[in-house]
Every structure is written in structure tokens, then in C-alpha cells.
C-alpha angles and dihedrals in degrees: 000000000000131000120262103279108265116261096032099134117199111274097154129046117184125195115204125217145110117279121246147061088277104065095031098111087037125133087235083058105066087102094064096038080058099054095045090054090052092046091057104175100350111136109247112235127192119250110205095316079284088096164294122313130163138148133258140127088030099295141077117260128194148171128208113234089186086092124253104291100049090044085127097075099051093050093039086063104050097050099049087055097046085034097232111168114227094267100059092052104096103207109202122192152136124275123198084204091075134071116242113293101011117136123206109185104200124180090203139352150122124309087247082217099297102151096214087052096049089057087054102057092043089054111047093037098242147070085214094111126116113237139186116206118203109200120228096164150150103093105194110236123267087023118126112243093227085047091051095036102049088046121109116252111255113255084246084062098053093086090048095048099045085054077050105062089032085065092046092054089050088050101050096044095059082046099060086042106038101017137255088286100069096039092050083063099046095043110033121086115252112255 
């Protein structure tokens, strides 16, 4: 599948999650727990019973309440109303493969097996989205990974994680200024 087009700048950052008070301090919920930092105060509105948007920080941000597996349809359908093409939609999710607090800015890929990701390319009929994973591994072996995923954070990962989604923010934002390709410099680990 091709590459975003050149020139597509982020309009549109999704957080990925499940909706409710149960899975808010999740793993799977580091998404959501992104874009709220970045909308600060910004007032959540509905968008066709399929999600949140709201603006804030020059974008619009937004979080699937159709639960994590079926992501694809929420985000399918807000782009096709604003009419953002696939590579100015940021994804941003949690990913098992990386230790805690480890970031990975992609502009395309495959869903790794992340189950919210994976709704979103089928959607939306390409890998070509920018993501950025946020690692919460690692799973322990012989644990389930919905078990491990839908699990609260220990109180000893909190700090990690809150550097974490403080990197993300910065991240995202010189993205948004200087493009993904900059940010991917500044936020991705050296191989």
C-alpha cells in the first residue's frame, strides 16, 4: 500500500481506547488518556453516537466509543465528513511489543496485531496512517493479552507512564508544526 501523499499535514489525532468508567486507567486506554491531555480544557462533543471530538491545539481530536475492535468505524466516518485523507489522520494506541514508555511514530504499517489498528486500516482501505504506539509491555508470559491489556497500570508504572504521554504530547505537537518527519527523529529510539 502506498505512503501518506506528501504534503498531507495532521488534521486529525485519534486516541484509541474502550469507553466507561471500567477500562479508564487501562493499558488499552493510553490513547484516550493522549488525546485528553492534549485537549486540555476543550469541551467533548458527541459525533453520530460512533464517538468524542473536540478541538483544541489546532487539530481535531477524537476517541471511538464503539469499543477497541470495531475503532475503524468511528474514524472512517470522521474523516470521510471532514474529508482527511488517510495520511493526515495521527492513530494513537498501546502496543504490548514495547516496554513501558516507549514511543514508535510511524507514518504507515501494519496493525502489529493491535486489534483497534487493525479496524482502522480495514476501514479506511490502507496501512498508509500515521500512528503513534505507545508501549505498555511487557506482557508477562503465559498471560492472556486481554487479560494484560485490559489490566490497570501498577501504581510503580504511573511515573513511567506519565513521562510517557508527556513525551507523546510533545510528539504530536512538532508534528503538527515541523512534520512527521521531524518528530519521528526526535521521538523514536535509535536502532
Amino acid at each position: 500500500m502506498a505512503d501518506p501523499a506528501v504534503g498531507d499535514s495532521l488534521r486529525l489525532v485519534v486516541g484509541l481506547g474502550n469507553p466507561g468508567s471500567r477500562y479508564a486507567r487501562t493499558r488499552h486506554n493510553v490513547g484516550f488518556r493522549l488525546v485528553d491531555r492534549l485537549a486540555g480544557e476543550a469541551v467533548w462533543r458527541d459525533f453520530r453516537g460512533l464517538g468524542q471530538v473536540c478541538r483544541a491545539q489546532g487539530l481535531i481530536l477524537a476517541k471511538p466509543m464503539t469499543f477497541m475492535n470495531e475503532s475503524g468505524r468511528f474514524v472512517q466516518s470522521l474523516a470521510h465528513f471532514h474529508k482527511f485523507p488517510p495520511g493526515s489522520i495521527l492513530v494513537c494506541y498501546d502496543d504490548v511489543a514495547l516496554p513501558l514508555g516507549r514511543l514508535r511514530l510511524r507514518p504507515a504499517g501494519s496493525s502489529g496485531g493491535q486489534k483497534g489498528m487493525e479496524s482502522v486500516i480495514a476501514c479506511l482501505g490502507t496501512d498508509a496512517v500515521p500512528r503513534l504506539r505507545i508501549g505498555v509491555g511487557p506482557q508477562p508470559p503465559g498471560l492472556d493479552s486481554a487479560a494484560f491489556v485490559l489490566a490497570r497500570f501498577q501504581a510503580e508504572e504511573e511515573k513511567p507512564l506519565d513521562e510517557a504521554l508527556a513525551a507523546a504530547v510533545a510528539a504530536v505537537l512538532v508534528a503538527v508544526q515541523d512534520g512527521l518527519d521531524v518528530a519521528m527523529n526526535s521521538c523514536n529510539p535509535a536502532p
